[in-house]
C-alpha positions in Angstrom: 0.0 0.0 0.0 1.7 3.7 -1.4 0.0 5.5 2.1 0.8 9.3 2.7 -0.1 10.3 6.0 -0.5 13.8 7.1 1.0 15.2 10.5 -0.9 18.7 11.3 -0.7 20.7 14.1 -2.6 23.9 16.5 -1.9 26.1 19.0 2.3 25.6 18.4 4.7 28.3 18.0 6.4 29.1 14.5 9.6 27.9 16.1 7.6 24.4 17.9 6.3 24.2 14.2 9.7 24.4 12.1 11.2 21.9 14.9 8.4 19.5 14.1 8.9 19.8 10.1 12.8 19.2 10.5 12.0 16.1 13.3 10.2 14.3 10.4 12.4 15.4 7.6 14.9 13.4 9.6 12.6 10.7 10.1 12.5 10.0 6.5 12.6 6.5 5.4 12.5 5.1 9.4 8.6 4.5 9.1 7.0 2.6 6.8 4.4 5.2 5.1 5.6 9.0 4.3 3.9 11.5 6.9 4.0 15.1 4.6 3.8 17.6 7.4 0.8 20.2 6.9 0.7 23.0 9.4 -2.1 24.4 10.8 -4.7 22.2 9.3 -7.7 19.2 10.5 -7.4 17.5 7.4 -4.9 15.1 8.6 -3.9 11.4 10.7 -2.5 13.2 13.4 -2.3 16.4 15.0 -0.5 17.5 17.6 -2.7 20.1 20.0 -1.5 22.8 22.5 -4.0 24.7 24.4 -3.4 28.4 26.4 -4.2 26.7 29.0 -2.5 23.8 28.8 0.4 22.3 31.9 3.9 22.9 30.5 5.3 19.4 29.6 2.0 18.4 27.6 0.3 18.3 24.9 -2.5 16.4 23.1 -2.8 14.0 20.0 -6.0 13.7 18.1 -6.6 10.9 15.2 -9.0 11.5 12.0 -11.3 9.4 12.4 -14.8 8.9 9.8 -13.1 13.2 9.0 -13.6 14.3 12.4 -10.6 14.5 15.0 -11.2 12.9 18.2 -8.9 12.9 21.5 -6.1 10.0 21.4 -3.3 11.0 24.1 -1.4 13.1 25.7 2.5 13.3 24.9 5.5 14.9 26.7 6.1 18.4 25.2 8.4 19.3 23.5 9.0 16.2 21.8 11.7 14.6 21.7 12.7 12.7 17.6 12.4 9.6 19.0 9.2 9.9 21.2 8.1 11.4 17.9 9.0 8.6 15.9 7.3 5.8 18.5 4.5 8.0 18.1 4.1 7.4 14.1 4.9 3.8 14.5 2.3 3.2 16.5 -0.2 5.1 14.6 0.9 3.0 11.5 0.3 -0.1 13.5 -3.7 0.7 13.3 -5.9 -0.3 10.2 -5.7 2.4 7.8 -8.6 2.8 4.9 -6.8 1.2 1.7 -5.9 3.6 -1.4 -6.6 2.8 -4.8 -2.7 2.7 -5.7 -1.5 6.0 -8.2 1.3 4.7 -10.5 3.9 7.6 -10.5 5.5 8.3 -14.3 8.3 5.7 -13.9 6.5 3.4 -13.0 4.0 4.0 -15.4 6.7 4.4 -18.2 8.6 0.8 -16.8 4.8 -1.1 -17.3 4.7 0.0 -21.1 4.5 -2.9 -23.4 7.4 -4.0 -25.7 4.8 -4.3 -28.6 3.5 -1.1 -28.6 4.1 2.6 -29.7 3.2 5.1 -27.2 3.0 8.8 -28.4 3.2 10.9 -25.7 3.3 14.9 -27.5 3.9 16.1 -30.6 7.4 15.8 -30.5 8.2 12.3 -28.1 7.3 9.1 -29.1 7.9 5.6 -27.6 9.2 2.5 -28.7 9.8 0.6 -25.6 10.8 -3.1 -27.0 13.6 -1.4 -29.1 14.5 0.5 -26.1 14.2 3.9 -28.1 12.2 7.2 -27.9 11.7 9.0 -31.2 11.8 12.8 -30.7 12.8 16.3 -32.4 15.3 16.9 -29.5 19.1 16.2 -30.5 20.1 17.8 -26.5 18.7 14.7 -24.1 18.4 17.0 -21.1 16.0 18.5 -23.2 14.4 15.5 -24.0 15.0 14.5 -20.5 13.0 17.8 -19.5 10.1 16.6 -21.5 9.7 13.5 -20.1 9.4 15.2 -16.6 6.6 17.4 -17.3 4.5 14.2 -18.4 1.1 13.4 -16.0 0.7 10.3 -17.4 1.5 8.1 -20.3 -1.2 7.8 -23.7 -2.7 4.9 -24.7 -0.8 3.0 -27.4 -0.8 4.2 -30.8 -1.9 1.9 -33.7 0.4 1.5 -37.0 2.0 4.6 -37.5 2.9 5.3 -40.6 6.5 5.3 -42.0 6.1 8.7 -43.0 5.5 9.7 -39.4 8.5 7.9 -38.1 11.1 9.9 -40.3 9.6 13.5 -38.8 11.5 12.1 -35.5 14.7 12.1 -36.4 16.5 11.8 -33.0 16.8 8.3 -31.5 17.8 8.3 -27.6 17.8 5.2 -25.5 14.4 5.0 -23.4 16.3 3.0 -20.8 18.7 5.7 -20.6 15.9 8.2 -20.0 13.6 6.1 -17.5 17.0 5.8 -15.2 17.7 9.0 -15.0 14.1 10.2 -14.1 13.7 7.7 -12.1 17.1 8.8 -10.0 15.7 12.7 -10.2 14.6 14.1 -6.5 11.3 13.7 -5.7 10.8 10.5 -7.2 7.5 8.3 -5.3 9.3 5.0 -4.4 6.5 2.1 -3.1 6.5 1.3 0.7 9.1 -1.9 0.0 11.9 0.4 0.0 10.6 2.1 2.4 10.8 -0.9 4.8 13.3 -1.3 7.7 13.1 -5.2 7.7 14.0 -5.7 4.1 17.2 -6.9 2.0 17.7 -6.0 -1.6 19.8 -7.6 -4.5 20.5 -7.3 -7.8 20.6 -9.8 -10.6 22.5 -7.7 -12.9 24.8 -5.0 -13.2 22.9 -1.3 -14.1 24.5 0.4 -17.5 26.2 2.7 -15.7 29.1 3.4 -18.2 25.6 4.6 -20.4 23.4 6.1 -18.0 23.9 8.2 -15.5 26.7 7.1 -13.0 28.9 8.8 -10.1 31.1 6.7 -7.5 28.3 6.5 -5.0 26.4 4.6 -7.8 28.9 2.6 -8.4 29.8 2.0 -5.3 25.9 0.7 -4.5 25.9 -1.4 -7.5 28.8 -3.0 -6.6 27.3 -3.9 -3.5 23.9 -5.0 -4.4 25.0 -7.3 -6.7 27.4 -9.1 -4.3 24.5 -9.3 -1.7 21.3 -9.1 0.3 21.6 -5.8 1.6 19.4 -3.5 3.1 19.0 0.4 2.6 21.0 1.6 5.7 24.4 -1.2 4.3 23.8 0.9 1.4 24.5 4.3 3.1 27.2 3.1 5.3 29.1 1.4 2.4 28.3 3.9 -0.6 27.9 7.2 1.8 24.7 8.0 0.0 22.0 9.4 1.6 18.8 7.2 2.7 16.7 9.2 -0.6 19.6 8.4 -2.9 19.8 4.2 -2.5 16.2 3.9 -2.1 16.0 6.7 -5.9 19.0 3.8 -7.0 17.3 0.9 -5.9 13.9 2.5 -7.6 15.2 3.0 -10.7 16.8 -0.4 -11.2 13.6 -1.9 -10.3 11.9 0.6 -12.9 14.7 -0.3 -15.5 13.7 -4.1 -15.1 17.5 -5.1 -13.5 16.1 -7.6 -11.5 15.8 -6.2 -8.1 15.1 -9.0 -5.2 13.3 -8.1 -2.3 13.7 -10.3 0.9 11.7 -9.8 4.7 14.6 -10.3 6.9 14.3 -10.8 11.0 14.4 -7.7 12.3 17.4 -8.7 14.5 19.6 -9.3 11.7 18.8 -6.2 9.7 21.0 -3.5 10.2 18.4 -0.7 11.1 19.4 2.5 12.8 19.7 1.9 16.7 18.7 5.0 19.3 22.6 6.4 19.3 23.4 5.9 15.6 20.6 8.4 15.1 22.1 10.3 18.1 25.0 10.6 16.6 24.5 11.9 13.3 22.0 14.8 14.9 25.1 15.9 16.9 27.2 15.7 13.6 24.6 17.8 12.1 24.4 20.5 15.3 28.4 20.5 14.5 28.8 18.4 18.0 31.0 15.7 19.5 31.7 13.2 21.6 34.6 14.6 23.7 36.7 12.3 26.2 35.4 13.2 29.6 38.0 15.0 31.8 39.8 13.3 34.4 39.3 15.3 38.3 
């Protein structure tokens, strides 16, 4: 299931409401559905309450339920990134309404059939089982550009004529294309790579001396294909971020590498303990861990 849950708040300061934006931008990728953080608002799975009156230390959590907001608990206030993240975890433990799923364009582009034509403007055509796109463009960043202000993908042409063909003159490789959008930021990856008990592998080795490469992806394909390994193996050993192996991972899947998914114990995944975490927000506050002194 491809959930997004919303995380609203009332009654918070500007500064209690930028800390709670930055607490889940950190939290990215340690909960299995993507919580999109929108303000002041009752259109949402959660929202955290702070009344004039309220005791310092406290604050209240109300759940959407049937679109009305009813009491849940009270929290500790301010709260702390990993009080918040036991908070989301437990919400996403409950029954949630299932969504129709929304294929995103790569993934719409990777289900195309080899047999077809797909004409997607006036100036891009498809030919996915020859691994080409027919255009006008010569400049594939342009062509590139295109291909990212798509909604959605046509239905398949019929014949088209020969005549047609020859007014696209350009050939680039649609392979080439579909990684590289699939690598761009902001790409939708499904809740599997999202997943802290979870091992990937790759059967082959991406095209990475055609498509887009840099030693980080290297690096991650190098490791994929050795392994089962799961998203956080993949930041320690390629020093990618948690976005950037799950955009990797996403758009060999898209390219059809032959990415294997396996549920792993949670013991024996390497997931993110409580001072790992620590850790890197002290890196990021420009702290350390200092030897204590001696008396």
């Amino acid at each position: 299931m491809n959930l997004v849950l919303r995380i609203a708040c009332k009654g918070l300061t500007s500064h209690e409401q930028g800390l709670l934006s930055q607490q889940l931008k950190m939290l990215k990728g340690r909960t299995a559905y993507r919580w999109d953080y929108v303000g002041e608002s009752e259109q949402a799975e959660l929202r955290i309450l702070r009344r004039p009156d309220e005791l310092g230390g406290r604050a209240q959590v109300q759940n959407l339920v049937d679109g009305q907001l009813y009491p849940a608990c009270a929290i500790e206030w301010p709260l702390r990134l990993f009080g918040l993240l036991e908070l989301l975890v437990e919400f996403e433990k409950r029954p949630h309404p299932e969504e129709p799923p929304v294929l995103g364009l790569c993934e719409q582009l990777a289900g195309l059939s080899a047999g077809s034509l797909y004409r997607l403007s006036d100036d891009l055509i498809i030919a996915p089982g020859a691994d080409l796109v027919l255009t006008r463009h010569d400049d594939f960043e342009a062509t590139l550009q295109r291909f990212s202000g798509l909604v959605k993908v046509s239905a398949p042409e019929g014949l088209v004529p020969i005549s047609e063909l020859s007014q696209f003159p350009i050939r680039h490789s649609f392979k080439k294309l579909l990684w590289s959008l699939a690598l761009g930021g902001g790409t939708r990856v499904d809740s599997e790579l999202r997943a802290a008990n979870t091992t990937f592998r790759l059967k082959a080795w991406p095209l990475l001396g055609e498509w887009q490469s840099s030693p980080p992806l290297l690096r991650l394909a190098a490791l994929y294909t050795r392994r089962f390994a799961s998203i956080e193996r993949g930041m320690a050993f390629s020093g990618a971020s948690c976005e950037q192996v799950q955009s990797f991972l996403f758009a060999c899947k898209c390219c059809g590498i032959g990415l294997e998914a396996r549920v792993e114990q949670q013991a024996t995944v390497a997931a993110p303990s409580e001072l790992t975490l620590l850790q890197r927000l002290r890196m990021r506050l420009g702290l350390s861990y200092g030897k204590s002194r001696q008396v």
